[in-house]
C-alpha positions as CSV (number, residue, x, y, z in Angstrom):
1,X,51.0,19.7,102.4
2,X,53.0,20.4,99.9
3,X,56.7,19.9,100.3
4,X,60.2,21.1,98.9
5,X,62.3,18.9,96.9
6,X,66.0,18.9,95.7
7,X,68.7,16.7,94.4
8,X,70.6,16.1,98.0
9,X,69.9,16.9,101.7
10,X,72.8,16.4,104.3
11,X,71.9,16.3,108.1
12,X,74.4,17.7,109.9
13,X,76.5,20.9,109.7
14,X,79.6,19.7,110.9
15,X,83.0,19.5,108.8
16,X,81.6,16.1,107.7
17,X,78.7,17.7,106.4
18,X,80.5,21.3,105.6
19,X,82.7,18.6,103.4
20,X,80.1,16.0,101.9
21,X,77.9,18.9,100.8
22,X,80.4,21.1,99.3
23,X,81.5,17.9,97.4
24,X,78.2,17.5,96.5
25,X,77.2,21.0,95.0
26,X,80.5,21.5,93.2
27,X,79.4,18.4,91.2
28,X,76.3,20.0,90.4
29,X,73.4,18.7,92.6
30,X,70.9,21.4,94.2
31,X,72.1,20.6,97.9
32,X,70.9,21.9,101.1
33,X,72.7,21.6,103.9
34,X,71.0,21.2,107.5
35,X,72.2,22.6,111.0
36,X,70.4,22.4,113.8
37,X,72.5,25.1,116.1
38,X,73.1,28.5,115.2
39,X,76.0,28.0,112.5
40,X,77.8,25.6,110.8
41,X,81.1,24.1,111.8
42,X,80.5,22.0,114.4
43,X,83.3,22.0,117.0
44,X,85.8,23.3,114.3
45,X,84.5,27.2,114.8
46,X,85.7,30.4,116.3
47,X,84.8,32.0,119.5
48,X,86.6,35.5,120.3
49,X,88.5,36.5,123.5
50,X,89.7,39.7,124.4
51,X,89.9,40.9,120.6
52,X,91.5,37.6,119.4
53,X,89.4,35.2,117.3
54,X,90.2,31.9,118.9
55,X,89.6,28.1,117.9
56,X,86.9,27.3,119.9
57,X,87.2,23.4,120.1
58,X,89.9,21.5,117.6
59,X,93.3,23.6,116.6
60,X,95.0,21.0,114.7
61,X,94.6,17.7,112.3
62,X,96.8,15.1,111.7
63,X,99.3,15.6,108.9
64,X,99.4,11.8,108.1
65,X,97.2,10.9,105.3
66,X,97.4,13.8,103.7
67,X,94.0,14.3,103.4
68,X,93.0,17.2,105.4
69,X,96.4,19.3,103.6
70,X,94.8,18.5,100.2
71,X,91.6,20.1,100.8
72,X,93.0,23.1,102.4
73,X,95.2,23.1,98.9
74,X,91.8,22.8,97.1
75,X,89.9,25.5,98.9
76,X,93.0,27.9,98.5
77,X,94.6,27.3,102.0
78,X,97.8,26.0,101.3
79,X,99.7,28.7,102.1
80,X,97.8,29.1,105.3
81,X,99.0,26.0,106.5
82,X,101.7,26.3,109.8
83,X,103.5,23.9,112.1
84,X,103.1,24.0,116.0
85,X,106.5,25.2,118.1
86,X,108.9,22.4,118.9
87,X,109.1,23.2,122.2
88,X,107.2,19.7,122.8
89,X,104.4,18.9,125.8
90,X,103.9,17.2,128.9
91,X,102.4,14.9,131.2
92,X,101.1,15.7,135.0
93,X,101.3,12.1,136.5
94,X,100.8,11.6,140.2
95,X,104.6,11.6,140.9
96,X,104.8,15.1,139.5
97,X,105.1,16.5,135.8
98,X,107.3,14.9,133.1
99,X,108.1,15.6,129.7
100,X,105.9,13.8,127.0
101,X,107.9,11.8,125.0
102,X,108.8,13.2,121.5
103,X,108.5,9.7,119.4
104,X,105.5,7.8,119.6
105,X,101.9,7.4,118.6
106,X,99.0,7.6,120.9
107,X,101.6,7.8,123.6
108,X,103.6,4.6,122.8
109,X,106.8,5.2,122.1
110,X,109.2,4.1,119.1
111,X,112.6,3.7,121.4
112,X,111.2,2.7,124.6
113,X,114.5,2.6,126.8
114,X,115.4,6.7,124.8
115,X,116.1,8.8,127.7
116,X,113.1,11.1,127.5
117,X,110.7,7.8,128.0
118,X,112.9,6.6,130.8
119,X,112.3,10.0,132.2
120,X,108.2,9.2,132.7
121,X,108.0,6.1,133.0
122,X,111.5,5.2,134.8
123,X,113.7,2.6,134.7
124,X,112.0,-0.1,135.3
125,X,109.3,1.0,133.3
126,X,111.6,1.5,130.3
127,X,112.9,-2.0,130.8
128,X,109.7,-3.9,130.7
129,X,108.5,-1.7,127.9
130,X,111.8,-2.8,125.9
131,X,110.1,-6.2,126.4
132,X,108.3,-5.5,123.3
133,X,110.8,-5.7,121.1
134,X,111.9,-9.2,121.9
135,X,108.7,-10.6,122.8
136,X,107.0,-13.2,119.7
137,X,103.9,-11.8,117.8
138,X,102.2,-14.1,120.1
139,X,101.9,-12.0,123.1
140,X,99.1,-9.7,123.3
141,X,97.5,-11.5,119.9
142,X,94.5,-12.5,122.1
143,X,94.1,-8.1,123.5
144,X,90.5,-7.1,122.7
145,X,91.4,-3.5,123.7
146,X,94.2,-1.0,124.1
147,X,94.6,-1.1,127.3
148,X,95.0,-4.8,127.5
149,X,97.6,-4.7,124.5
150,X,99.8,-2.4,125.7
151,X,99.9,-3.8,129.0
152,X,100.6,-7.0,127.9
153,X,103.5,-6.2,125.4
154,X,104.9,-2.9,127.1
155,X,103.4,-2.9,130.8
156,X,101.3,-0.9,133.1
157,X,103.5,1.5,133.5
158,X,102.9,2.5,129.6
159,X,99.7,2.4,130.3
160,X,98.9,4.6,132.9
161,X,101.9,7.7,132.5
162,X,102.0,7.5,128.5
163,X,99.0,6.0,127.3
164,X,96.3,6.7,129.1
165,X,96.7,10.8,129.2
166,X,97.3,11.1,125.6
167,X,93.8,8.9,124.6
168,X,92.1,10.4,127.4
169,X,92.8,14.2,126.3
170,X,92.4,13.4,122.9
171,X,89.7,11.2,122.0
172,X,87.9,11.5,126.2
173,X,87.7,7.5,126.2
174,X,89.8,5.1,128.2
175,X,92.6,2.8,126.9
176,X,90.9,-0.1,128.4
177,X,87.5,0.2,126.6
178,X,88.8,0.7,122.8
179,X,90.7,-1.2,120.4
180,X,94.0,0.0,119.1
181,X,92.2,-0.3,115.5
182,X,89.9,2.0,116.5
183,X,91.6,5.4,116.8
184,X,95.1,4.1,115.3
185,X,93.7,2.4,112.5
186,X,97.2,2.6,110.7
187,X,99.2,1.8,113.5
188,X,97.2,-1.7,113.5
189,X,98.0,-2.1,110.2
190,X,101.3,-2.2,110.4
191,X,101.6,-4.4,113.3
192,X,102.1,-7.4,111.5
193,X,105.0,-6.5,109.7
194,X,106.4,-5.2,113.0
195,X,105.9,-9.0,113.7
196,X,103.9,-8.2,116.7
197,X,106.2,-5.1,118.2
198,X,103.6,-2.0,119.0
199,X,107.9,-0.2,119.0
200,X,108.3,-1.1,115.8
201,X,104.9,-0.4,114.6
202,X,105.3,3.4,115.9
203,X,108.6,3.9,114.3
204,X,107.1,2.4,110.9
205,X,104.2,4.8,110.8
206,X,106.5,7.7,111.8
207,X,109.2,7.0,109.3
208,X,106.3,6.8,106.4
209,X,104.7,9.7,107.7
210,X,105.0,13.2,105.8
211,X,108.1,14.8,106.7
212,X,107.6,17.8,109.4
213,X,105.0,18.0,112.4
214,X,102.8,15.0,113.2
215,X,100.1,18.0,113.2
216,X,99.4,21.0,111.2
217,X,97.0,24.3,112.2
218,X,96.3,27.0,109.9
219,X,97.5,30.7,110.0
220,X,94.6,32.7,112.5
221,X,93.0,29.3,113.4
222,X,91.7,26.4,111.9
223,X,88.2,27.5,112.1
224,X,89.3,29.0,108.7
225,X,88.5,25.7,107.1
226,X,84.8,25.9,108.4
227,X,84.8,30.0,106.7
228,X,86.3,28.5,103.5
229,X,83.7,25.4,103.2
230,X,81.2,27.7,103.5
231,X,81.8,30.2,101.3
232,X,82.6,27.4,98.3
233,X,79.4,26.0,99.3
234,X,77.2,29.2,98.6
235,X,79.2,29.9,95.7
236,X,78.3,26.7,94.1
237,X,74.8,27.5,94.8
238,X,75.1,25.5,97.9
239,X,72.1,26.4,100.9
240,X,72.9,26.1,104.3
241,X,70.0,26.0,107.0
242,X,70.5,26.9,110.5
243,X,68.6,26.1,113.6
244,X,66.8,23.4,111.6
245,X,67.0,19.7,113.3
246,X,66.2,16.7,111.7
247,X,63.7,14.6,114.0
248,X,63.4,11.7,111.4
249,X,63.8,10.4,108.0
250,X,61.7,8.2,105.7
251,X,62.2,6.3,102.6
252,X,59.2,7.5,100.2
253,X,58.3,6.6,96.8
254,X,59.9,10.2,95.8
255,X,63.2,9.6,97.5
256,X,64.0,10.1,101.2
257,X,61.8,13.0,103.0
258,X,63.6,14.5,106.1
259,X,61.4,15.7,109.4
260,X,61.7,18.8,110.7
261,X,60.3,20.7,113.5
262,X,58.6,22.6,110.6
263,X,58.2,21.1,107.9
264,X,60.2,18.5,106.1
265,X,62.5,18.0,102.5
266,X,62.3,15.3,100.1
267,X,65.5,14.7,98.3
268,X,66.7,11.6,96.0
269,X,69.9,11.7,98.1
270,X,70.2,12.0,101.5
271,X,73.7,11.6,103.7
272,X,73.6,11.6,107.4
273,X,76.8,13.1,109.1
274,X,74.8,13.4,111.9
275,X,73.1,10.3,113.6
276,X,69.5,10.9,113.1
277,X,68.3,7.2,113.0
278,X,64.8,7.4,113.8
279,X,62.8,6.1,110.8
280,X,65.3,3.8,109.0
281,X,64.5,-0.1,109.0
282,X,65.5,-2.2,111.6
283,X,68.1,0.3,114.1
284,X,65.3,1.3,116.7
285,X,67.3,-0.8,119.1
286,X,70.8,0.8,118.3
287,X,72.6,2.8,120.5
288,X,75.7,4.6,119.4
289,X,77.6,6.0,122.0
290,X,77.1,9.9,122.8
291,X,80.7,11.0,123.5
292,X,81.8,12.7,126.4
293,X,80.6,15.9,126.7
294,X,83.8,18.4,126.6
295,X,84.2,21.9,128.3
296,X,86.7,23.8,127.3
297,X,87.8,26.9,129.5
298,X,89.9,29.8,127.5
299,X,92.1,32.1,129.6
300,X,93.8,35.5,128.1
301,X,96.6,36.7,130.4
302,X,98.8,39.4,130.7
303,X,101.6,37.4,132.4
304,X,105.4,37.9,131.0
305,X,106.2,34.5,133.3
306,X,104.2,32.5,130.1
307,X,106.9,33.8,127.8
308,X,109.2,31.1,129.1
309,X,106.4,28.2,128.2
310,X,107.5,26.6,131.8
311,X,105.4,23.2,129.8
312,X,105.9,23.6,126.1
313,X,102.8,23.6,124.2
314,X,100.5,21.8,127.0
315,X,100.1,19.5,129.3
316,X,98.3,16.2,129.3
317,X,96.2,14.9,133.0
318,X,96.8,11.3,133.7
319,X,93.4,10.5,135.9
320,X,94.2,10.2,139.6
321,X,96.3,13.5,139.7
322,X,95.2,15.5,142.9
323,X,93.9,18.5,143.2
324,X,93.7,19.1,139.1
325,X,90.3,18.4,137.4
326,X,91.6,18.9,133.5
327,X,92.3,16.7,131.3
328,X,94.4,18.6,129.2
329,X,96.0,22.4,129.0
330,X,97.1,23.7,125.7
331,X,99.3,26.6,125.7
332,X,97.9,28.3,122.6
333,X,100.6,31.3,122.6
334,X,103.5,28.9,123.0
335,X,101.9,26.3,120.7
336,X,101.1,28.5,117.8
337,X,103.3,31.7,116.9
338,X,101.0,32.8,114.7
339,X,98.7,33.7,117.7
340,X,102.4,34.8,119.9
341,X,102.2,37.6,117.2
342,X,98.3,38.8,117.5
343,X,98.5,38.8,121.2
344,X,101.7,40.8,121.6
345,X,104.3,40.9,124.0
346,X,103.2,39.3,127.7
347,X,100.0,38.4,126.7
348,X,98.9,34.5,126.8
349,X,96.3,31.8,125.6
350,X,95.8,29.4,127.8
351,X,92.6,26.9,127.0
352,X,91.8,24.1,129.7
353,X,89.1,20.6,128.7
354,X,87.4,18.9,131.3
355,X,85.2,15.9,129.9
356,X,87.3,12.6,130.2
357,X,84.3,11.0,131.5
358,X,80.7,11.4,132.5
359,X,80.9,11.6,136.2
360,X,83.8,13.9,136.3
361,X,81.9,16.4,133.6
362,X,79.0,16.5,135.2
363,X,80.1,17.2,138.8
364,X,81.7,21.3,137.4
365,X,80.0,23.8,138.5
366,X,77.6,25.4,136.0
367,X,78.5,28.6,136.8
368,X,80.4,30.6,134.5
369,X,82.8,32.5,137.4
370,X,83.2,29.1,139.0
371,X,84.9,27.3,136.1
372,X,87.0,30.3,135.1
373,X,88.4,29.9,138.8
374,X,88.7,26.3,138.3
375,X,90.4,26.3,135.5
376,X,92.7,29.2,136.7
377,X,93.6,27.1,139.8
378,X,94.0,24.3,137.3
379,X,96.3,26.2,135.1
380,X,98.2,27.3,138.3
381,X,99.3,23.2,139.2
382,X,100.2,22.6,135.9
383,X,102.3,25.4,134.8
384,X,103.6,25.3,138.1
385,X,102.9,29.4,138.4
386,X,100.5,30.8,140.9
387,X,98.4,32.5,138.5
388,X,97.0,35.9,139.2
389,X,93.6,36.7,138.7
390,X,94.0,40.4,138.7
391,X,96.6,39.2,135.0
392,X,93.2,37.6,133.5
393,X,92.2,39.8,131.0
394,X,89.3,37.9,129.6
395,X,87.5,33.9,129.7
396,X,85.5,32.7,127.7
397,X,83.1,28.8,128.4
398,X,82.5,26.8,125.1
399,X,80.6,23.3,125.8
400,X,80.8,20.7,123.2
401,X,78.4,18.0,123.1
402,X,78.0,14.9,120.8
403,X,81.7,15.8,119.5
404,X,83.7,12.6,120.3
405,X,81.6,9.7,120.3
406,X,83.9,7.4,122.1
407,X,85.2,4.0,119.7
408,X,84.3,1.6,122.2
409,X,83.3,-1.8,120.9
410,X,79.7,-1.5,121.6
411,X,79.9,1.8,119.3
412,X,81.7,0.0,116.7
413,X,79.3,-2.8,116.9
414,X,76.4,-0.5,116.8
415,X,78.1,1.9,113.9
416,X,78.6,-1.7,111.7
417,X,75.1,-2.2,112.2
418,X,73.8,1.0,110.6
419,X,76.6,1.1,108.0
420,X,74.8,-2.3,107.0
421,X,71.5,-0.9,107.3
422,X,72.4,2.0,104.8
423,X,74.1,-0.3,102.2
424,X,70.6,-1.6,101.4
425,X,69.1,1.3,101.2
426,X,69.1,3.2,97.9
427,X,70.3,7.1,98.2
428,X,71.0,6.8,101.5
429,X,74.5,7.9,103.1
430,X,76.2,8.1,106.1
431,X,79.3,10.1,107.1
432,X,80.7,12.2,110.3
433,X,83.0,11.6,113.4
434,X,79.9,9.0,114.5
435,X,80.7,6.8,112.4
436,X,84.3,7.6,110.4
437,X,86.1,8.7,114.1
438,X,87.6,11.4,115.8
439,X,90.2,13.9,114.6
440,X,89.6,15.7,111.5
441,X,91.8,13.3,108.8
442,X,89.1,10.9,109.5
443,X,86.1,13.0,109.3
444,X,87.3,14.6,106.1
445,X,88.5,11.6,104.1
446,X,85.4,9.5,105.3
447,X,83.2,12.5,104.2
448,X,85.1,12.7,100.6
449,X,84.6,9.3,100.2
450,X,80.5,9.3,101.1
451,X,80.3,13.0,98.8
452,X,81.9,10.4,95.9
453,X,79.8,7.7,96.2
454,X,76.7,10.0,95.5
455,X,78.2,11.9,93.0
């Protein structure tokens, strides 16, 4: 059999891979680029809803490294870029909903007795999370996880109102299964020189942040990234290959050959944004963690009552709340006024994820009426509206799967175990949210930094 070769293959049509390949063809290797679902983009692409073309899984990325805004400058997308209202968001605890505090990372705020934390987490609450400021280095030193750290240095109180929600809606893992170096890498960083004070260490990375929003989208959706990636791709003679899936790779005397249901490429380079391990030395026994598997429910309304955005841009679930099976609510229209204006006067965006862990995900119904009810009754708690469904003007179901792999320490153990793995192994490269994280900042600079080290 007789089989194709080029300079680079990359498994995995994600932005990681969008990125790494893109990299790869500008700097002049034949590169194709291999997805197994219908199109590229991974959960960064665009579903449309009653004649709006929506995000249809992330909407923003982190504005902190930099990273993200310099290849939108790069790809012609600067002036694209846009800032989410400051109308702020909030948290449904079980006492009731509460404004999310402004300040903080992860949820942990900078100035913990400021009168919007004392708000959610009361008095007391504020008190023993002022602790942390006086408290020696010492306390918490020994905290294998998030949880543990902030519980020891700021309380449980932290925890479960602030904490919790925000790591819960964002990266669908709990606080007391990953380590604060794991999804706040430069929040750990600067710890030390905070002597110890997670307080100090949040008002250190916000003062050195970029001035502006903590989070950036772009004009019409950042899906736009995923259309711009593309296009530079093909124009640098770039081939992208749907509906292909990698089942294995090999090292071969003529490089690395990749298995496919039909078929297979040999390459001299290969980068894996996506974890297909089967074949490589040595990681039969690994097992990364799959991620929680996220549904995300979009509602279009024609409901003037939105136009007062009774909960700012969203709301954020802590687990326990009654009678709510969300994690999170985003109010697109009210987050976004780039999408206020295409949906016009009275008409609303509302999107809804479920998937904070595997037992809740899997008990929704499967039924495409049944979770656009849920998710209106949902909606209905935490915008504290009774929502009508005779106002729903369209819904739309997107389910994400293998889109945020959760950093808990037997994932980080497992990812340290194939990044060694690869280091011996010549040509070979690994990238993606598997192994670099969650939120696009990471994905992108990790997947720079692999497109680099082939180039």
């Amino acid at each position: 059999m007789s089989l194709e070769h080029v300079d680079a293959v990359v498994v995995g049509g994600g932005i990681s891979g969008l990125v790494a390949a893109r990299d790869l063809a500008r700097a002049g290797h034949r590169t194709v680029l291999l997805e197994g679902r219908d199109a590229p983009g991974g959960s960064v692409r665009s579903h449309t809803v009653a004649g709006l073309v929506l995000d249809a899984g992330a909407d923003s990325f982190a504005t902190r490294s930099g990273t993200v805004a310099a290849l939108l400058d790069d790809l012609g997308l600067h002036d694209q870029i846009c800032t989410p209202s400051p109308t702020g968001a909030w948290v449904e605890l079980t006492t009731g909903p509460h404004p999310l505090p402004r300040t903080g990372v992860l949820g942990l705020p900078a100035h913990p007795f400021s009168a919007d934390v004392r708000g959610t987490i009361g008095l007391w609450g504020s008190v023993r999370a002022s602790f942390d400021l006086v408290a020696p280095a010492r306390v918490g030193a020994d905290a294998n996880t998030l949880g543990s750290l902030v519980q020891a240095r700021m309380g449980r109180r932290v925890v479960d109102r602030l904490v919790r929600p925000v790591v819960g809606g964002i990266h669908a893992a709990d606080p007391d299964t990953i380590a604060l170096d794991a999804v706040a890498p430069h929040l750990a960083a600067a710890l030390p020189g905070a002597h110890g004070s997670l307080a100090r260490a949040v008002g250190t990375v916000s003062a050195s942040a970029p001035a502006g929003s903590a989070v950036c989208g772009l004009d019409g959706g950042i899906h736009g990234l995923t259309d711009a990636l593309v296009a530079d791709l093909r124009a640098h003679a770039g081939e992208i290959r749907t509906r292909q899936r990698a089942s294995a790779v090999h090292r071969t005397a003529d490089g690395w050959r990749v298995d496919l249901v039909n078929g297979a490429l040999v390459a001299e380079h290969l980068v894996l944004a996506a974890p297909v391990l089967t074949g490589l030395p040595g990681l039969s026994e690994v097992t990364l963690d799959q991620g929680a598997p996220v549904v995300l429910v979009t509602l279009v309304l024609d409901d003037p009552r939105l136009d007062a955005a009774p909960r700012g841009t969203g709301v954020l679930v802590a687990p326990g709340v009654e009678g709510v099976r969300a994690k999170a609510l985003t109010h697109a229209t009210a987050k976004w006024p780039w999408l206020a204006r295409a949906a016009g006067p009275g008409r609303h965006v509302l999107r809804l994820s479920y998937g904070r862990g595997g037992e809740q995900t899997a008990a929704l119904p499967e039924d495409h009426g049944q979770l656009v009810e849920l998710a209106m009754a949902d909606a209905s708690h935490l915008l504290g509206l009774p929502l009508d469904a005779e106002r729903l003007v369209a819904a739309d179901v997107v389910r994400w799967t293998q889109a945020l792999p959760r950093p808990s320490a037997a994932h980080r153990d497992a990812v340290a175990q194939v990044r060694a793995v690869a280091a011996d192994l010549p040509g070979l490269t690994i990238t993606g949210a598997w192994v670099a994280g969650t939120g696009l900042a990471a994905v992108v600079e990790d997947a720079r930094g692999a497109a680099a080290r082939v180039a």
